[in-house]
PDB file with one MODEL, atoms N, CA, C and O in Angstrom:
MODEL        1
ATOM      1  N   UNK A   1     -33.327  71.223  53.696  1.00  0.00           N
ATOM      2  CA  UNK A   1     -32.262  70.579  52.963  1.00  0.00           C
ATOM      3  C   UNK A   1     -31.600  69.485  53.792  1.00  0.00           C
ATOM      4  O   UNK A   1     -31.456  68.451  53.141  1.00  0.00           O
ATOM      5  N   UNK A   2     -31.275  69.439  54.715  1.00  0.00           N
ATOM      6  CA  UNK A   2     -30.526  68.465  55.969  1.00  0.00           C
ATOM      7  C   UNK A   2     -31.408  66.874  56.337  1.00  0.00           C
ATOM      8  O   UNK A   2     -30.924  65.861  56.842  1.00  0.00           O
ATOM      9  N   UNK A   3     -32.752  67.103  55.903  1.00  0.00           N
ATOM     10  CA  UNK A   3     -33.813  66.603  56.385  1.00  0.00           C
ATOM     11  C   UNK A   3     -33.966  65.571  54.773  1.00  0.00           C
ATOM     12  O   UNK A   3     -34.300  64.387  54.807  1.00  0.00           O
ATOM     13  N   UNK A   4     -33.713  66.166  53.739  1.00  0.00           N
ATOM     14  CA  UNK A   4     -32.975  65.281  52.484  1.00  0.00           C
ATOM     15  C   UNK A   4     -31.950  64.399  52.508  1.00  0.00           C
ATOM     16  O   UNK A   4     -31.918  63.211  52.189  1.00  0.00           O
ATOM     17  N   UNK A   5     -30.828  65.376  53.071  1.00  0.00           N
ATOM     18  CA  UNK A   5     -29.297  64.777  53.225  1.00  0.00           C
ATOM     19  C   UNK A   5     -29.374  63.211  54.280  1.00  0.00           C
ATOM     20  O   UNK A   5     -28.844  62.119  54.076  1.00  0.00           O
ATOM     21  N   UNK A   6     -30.298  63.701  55.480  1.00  0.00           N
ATOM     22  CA  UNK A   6     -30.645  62.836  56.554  1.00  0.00           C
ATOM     23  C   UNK A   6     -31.122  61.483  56.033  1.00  0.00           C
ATOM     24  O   UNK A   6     -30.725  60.338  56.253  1.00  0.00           O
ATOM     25  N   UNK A   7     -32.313  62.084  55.106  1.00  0.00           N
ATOM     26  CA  UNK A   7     -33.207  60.503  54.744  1.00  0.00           C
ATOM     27  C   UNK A   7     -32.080  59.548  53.853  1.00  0.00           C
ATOM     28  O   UNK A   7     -31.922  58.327  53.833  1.00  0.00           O
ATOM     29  N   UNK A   8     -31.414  60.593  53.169  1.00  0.00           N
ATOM     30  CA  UNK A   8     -30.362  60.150  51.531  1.00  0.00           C
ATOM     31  C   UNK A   8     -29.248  58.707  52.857  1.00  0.00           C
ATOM     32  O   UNK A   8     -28.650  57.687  52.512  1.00  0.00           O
ATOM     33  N   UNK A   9     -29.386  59.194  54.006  1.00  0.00           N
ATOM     34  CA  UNK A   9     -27.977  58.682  54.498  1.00  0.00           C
ATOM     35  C   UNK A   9     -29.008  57.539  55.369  1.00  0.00           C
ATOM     36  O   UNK A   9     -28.206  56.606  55.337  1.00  0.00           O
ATOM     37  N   UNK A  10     -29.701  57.210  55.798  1.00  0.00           N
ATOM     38  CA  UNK A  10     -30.898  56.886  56.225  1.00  0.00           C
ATOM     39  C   UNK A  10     -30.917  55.331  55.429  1.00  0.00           C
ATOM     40  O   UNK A  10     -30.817  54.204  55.913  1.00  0.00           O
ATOM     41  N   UNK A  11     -31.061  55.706  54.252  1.00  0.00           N
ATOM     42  CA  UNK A  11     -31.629  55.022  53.331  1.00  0.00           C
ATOM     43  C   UNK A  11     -29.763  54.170  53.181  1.00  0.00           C
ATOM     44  O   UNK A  11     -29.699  53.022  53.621  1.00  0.00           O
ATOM     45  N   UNK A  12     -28.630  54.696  52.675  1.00  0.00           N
ATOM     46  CA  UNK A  12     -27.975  53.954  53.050  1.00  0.00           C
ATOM     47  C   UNK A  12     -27.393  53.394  53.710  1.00  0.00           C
ATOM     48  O   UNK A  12     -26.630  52.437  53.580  1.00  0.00           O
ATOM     49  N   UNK A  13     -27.748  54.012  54.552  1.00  0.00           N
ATOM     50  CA  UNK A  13     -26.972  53.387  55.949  1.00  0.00           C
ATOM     51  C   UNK A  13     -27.610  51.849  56.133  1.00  0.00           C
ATOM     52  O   UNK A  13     -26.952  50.815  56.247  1.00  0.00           O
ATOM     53  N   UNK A  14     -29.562  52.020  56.130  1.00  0.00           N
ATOM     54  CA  UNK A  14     -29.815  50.498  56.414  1.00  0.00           C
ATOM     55  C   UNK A  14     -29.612  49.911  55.112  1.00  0.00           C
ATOM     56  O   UNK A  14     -29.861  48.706  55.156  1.00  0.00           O
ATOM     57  N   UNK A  15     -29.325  50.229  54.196  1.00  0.00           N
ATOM     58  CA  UNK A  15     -29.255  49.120  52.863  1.00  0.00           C
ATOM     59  C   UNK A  15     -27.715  49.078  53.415  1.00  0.00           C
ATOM     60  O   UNK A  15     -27.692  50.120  54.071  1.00  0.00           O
ATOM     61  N   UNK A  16     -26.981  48.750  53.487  1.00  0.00           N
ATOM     62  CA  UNK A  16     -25.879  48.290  54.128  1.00  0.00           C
ATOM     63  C   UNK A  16     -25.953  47.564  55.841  1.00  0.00           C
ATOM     64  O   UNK A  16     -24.848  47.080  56.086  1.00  0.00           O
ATOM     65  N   UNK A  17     -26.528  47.455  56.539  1.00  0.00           N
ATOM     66  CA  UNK A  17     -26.786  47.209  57.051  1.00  0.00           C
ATOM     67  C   UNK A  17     -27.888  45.449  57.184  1.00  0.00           C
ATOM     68  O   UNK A  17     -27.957  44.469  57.926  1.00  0.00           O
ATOM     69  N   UNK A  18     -28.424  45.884  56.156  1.00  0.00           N
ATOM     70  CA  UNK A  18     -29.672  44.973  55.484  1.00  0.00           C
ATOM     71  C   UNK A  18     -28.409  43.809  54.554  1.00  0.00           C
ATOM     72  O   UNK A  18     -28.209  42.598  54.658  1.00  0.00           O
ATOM     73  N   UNK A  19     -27.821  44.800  53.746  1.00  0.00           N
ATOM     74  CA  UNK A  19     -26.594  43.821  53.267  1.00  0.00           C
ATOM     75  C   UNK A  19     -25.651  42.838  53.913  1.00  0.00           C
ATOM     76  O   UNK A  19     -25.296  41.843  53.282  1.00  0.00           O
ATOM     77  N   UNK A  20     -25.159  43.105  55.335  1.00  0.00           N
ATOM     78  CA  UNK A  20     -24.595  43.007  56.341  1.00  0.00           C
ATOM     79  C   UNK A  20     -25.753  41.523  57.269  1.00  0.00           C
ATOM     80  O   UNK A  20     -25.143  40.669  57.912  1.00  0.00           O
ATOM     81  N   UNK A  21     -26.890  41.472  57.207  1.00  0.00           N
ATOM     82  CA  UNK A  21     -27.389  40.401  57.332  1.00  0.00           C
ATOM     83  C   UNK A  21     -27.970  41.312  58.906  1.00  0.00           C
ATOM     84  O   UNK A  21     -28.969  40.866  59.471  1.00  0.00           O
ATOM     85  N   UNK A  22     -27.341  42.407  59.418  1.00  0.00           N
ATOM     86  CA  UNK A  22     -28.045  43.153  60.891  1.00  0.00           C
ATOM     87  C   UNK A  22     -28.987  43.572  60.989  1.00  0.00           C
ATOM     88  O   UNK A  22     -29.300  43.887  62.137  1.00  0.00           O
ATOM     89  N   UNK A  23     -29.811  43.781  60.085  1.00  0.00           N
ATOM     90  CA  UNK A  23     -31.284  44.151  60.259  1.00  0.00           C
ATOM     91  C   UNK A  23     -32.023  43.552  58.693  1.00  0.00           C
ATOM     92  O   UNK A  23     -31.373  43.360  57.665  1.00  0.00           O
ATOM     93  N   UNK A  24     -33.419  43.348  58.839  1.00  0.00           N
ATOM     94  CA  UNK A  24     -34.363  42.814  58.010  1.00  0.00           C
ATOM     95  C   UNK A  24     -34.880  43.904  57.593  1.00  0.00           C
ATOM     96  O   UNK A  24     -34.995  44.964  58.209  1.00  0.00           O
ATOM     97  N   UNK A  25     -35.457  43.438  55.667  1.00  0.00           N
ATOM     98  CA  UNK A  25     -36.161  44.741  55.417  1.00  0.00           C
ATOM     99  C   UNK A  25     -36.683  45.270  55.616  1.00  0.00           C
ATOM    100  O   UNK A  25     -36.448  46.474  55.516  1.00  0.00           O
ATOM    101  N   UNK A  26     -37.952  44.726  56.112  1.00  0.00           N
ATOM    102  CA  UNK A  26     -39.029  45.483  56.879  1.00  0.00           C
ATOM    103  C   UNK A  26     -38.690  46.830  58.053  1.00  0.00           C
ATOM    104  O   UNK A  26     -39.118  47.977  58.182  1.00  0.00           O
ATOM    105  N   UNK A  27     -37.755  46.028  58.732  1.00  0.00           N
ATOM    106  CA  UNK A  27     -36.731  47.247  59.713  1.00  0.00           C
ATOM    107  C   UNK A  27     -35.923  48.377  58.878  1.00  0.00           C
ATOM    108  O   UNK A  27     -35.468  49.328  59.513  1.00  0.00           O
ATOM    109  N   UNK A  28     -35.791  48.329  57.924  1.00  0.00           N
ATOM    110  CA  UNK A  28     -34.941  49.005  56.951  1.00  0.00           C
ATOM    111  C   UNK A  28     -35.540  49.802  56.613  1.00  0.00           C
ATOM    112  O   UNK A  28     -35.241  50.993  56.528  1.00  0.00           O
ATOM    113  N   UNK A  29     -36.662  49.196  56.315  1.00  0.00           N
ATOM    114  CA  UNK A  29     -37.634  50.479  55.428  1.00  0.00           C
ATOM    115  C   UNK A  29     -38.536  51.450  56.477  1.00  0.00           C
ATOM    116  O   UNK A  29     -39.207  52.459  56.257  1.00  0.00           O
ATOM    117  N   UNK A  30     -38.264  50.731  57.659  1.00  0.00           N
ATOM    118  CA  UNK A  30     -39.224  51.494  58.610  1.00  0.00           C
ATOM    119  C   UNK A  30     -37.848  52.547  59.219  1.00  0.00           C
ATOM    120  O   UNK A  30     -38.387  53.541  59.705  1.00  0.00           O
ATOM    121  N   UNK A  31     -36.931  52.615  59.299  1.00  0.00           N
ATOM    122  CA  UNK A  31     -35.871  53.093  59.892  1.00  0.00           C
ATOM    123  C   UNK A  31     -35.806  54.240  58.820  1.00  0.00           C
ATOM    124  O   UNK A  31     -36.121  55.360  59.222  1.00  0.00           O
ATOM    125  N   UNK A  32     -35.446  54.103  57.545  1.00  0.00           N
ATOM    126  CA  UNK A  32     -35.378  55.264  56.543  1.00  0.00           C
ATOM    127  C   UNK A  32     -36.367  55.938  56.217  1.00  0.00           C
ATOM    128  O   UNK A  32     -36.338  56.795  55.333  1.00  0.00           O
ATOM    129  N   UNK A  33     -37.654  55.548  57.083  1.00  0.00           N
ATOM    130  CA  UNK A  33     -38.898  56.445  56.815  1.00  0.00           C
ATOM    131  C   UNK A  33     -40.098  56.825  57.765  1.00  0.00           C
ATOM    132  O   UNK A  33     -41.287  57.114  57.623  1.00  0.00           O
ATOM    133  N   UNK A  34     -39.062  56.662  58.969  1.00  0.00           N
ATOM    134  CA  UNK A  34     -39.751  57.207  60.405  1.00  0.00           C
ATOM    135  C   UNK A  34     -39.695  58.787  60.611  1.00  0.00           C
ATOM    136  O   UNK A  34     -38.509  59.089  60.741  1.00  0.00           O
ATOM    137  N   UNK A  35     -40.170  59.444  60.659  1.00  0.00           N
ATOM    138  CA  UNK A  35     -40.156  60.473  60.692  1.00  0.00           C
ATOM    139  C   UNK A  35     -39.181  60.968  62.052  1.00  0.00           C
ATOM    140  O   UNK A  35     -38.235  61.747  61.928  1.00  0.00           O
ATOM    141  N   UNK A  36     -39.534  60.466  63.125  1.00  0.00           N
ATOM    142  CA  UNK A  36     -39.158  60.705  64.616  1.00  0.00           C
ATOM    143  C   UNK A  36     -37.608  60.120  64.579  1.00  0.00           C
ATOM    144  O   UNK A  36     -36.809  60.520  65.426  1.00  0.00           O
ATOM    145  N   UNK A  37     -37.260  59.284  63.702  1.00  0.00           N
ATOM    146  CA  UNK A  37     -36.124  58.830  63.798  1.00  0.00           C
ATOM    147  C   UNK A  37     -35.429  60.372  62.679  1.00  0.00           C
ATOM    148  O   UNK A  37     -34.367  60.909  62.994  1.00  0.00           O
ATOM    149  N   UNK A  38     -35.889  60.640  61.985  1.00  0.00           N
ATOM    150  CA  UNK A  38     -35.027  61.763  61.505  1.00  0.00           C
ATOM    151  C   UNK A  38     -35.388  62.933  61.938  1.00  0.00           C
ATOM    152  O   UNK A  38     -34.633  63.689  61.327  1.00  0.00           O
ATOM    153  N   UNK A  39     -36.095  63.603  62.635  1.00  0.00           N
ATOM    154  CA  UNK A  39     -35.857  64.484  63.339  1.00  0.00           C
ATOM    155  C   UNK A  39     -34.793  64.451  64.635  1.00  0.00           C
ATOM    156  O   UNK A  39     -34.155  65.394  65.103  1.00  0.00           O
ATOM    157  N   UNK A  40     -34.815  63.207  65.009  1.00  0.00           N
ATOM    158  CA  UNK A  40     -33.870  62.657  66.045  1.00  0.00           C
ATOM    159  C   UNK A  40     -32.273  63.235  65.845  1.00  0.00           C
ATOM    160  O   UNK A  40     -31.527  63.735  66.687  1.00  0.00           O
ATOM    161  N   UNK A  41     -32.042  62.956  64.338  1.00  0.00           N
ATOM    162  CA  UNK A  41     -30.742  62.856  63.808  1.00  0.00           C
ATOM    163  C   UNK A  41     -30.805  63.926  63.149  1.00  0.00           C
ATOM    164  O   UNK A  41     -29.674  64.058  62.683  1.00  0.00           O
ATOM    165  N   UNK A  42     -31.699  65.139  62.680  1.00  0.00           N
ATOM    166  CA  UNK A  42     -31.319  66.485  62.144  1.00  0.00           C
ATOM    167  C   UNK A  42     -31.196  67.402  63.535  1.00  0.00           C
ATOM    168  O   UNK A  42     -30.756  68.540  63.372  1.00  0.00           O
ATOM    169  N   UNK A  43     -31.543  67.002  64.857  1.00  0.00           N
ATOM    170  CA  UNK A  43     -31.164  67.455  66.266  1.00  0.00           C
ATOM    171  C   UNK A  43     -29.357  66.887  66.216  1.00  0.00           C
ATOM    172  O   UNK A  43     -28.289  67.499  66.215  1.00  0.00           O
ATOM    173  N   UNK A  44     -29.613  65.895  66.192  1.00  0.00           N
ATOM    174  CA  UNK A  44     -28.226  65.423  66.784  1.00  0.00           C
ATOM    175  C   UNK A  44     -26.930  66.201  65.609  1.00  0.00           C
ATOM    176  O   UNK A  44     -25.870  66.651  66.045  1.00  0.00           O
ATOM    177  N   UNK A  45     -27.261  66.220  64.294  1.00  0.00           N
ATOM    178  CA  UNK A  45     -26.750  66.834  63.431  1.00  0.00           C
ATOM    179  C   UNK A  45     -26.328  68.456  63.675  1.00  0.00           C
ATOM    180  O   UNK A  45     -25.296  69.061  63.963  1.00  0.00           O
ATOM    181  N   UNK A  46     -27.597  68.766  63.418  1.00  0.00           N
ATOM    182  CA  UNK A  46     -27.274  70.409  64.147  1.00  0.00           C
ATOM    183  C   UNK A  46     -26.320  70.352  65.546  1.00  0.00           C
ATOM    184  O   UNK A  46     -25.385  71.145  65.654  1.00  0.00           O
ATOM    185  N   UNK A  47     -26.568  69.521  66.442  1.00  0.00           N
ATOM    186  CA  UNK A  47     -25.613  69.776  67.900  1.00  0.00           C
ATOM    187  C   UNK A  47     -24.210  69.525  67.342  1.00  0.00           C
ATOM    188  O   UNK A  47     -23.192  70.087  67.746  1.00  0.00           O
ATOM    189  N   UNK A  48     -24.293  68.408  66.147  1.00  0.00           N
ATOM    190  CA  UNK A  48     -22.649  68.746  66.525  1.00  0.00           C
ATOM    191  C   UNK A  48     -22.379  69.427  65.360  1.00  0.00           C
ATOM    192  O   UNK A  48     -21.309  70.021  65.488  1.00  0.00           O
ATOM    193  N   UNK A  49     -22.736  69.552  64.588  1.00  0.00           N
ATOM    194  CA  UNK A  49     -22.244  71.426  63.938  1.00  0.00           C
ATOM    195  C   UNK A  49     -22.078  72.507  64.717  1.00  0.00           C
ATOM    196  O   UNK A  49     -20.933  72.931  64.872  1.00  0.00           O
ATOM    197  N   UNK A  50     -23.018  73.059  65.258  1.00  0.00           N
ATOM    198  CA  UNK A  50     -22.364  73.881  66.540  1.00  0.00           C
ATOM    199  C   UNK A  50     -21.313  73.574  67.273  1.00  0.00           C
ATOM    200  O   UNK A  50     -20.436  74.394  67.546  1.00  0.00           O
ATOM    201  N   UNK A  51     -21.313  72.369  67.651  1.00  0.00           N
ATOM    202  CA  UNK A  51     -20.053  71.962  68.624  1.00  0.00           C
ATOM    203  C   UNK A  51     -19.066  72.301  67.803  1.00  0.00           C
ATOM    204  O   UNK A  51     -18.178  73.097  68.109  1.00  0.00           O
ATOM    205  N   UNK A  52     -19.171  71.677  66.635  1.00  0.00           N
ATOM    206  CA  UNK A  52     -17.751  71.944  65.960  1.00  0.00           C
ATOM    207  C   UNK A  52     -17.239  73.441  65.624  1.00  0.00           C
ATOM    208  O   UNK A  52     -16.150  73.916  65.946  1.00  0.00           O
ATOM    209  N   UNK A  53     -18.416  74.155  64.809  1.00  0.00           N
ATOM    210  CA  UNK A  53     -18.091  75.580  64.879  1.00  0.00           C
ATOM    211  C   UNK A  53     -17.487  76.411  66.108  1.00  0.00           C
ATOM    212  O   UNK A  53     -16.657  77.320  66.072  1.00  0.00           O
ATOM    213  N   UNK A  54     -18.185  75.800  67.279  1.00  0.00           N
ATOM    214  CA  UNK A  54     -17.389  76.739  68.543  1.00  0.00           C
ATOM    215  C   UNK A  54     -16.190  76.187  69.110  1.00  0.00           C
ATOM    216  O   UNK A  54     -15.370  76.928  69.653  1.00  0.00           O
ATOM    217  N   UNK A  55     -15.997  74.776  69.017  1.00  0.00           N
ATOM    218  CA  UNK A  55     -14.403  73.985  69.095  1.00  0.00           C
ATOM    219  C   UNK A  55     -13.206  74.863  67.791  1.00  0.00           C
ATOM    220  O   UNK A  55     -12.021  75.157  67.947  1.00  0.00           O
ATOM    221  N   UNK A  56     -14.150  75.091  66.502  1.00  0.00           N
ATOM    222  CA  UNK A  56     -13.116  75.675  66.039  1.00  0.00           C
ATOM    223  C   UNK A  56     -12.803  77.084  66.467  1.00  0.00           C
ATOM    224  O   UNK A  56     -11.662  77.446  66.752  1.00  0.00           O
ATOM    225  N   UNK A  57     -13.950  77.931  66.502  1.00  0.00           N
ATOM    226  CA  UNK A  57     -13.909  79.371  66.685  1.00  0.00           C
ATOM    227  C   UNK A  57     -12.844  79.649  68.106  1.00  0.00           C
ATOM    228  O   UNK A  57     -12.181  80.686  68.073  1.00  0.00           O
ATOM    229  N   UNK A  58     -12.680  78.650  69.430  1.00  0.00           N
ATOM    230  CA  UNK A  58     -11.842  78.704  70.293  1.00  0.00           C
ATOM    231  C   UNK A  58     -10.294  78.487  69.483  1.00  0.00           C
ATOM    232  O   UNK A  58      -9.418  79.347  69.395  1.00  0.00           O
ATOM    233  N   UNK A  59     -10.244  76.990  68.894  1.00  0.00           N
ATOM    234  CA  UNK A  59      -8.978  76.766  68.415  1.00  0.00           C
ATOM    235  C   UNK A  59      -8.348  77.871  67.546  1.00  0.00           C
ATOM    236  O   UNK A  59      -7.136  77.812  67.340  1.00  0.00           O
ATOM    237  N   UNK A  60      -8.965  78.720  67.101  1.00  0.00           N
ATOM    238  CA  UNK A  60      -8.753  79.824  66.412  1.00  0.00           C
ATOM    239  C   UNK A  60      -8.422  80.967  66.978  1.00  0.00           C
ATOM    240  O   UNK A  60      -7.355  81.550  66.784  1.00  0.00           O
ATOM    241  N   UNK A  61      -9.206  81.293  67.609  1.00  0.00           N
ATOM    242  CA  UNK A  61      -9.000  82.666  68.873  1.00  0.00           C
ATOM    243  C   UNK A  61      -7.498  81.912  69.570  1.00  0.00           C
ATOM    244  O   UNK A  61      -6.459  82.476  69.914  1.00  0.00           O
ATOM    245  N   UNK A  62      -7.683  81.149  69.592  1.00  0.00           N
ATOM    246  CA  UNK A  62      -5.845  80.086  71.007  1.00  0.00           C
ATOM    247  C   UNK A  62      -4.664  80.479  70.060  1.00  0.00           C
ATOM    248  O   UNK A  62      -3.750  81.161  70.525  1.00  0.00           O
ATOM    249  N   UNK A  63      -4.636  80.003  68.506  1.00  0.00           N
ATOM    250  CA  UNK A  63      -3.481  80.080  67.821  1.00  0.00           C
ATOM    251  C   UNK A  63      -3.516  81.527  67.200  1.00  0.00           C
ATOM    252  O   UNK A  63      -2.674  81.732  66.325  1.00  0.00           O
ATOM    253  N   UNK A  64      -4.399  82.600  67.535  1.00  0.00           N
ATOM    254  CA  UNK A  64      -4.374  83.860  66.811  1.00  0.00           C
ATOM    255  C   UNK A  64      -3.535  84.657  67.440  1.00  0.00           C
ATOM    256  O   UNK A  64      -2.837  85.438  66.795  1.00  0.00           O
ATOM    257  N   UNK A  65      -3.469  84.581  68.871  1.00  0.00           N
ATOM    258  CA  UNK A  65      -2.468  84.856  69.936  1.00  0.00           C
ATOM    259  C   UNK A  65      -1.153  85.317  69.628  1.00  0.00           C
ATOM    260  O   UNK A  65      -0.347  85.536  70.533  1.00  0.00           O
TER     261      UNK A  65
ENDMDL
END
């Protein structure tokens, strides 16, 4: 499911970008459909979900006090 969400954001991110005049289509379309580039970013995704879950699970345990 993340690996959907990833490409969905992928895809707009360079069509805005492409809009923006910063990258060409060809780069656009290769960026929203690299595979290695979204595994890249369902890693980086997952890290900071965890991060955040255990930043909260502390901030929680601090004010439960």
């Amino acid at each position: 499911m993340i690996a959907i969400i990833i490409r969905i954001a992928l895809r707009y991110g360079a069509g805005v970008l492409v809009a923006r005049g910063l990258l060409g289509a060809g780069d656009a379309a290769t960026l929203s459909s690299d595979p290695d580039i979204q595994m890249a970013l369902e890693a980086g995704v997952g890290l900071a979900i965890s991060i955040a879950t255990e930043g909260w699970y502390a901030l929680a345990r601090r004010w439960s006090r």
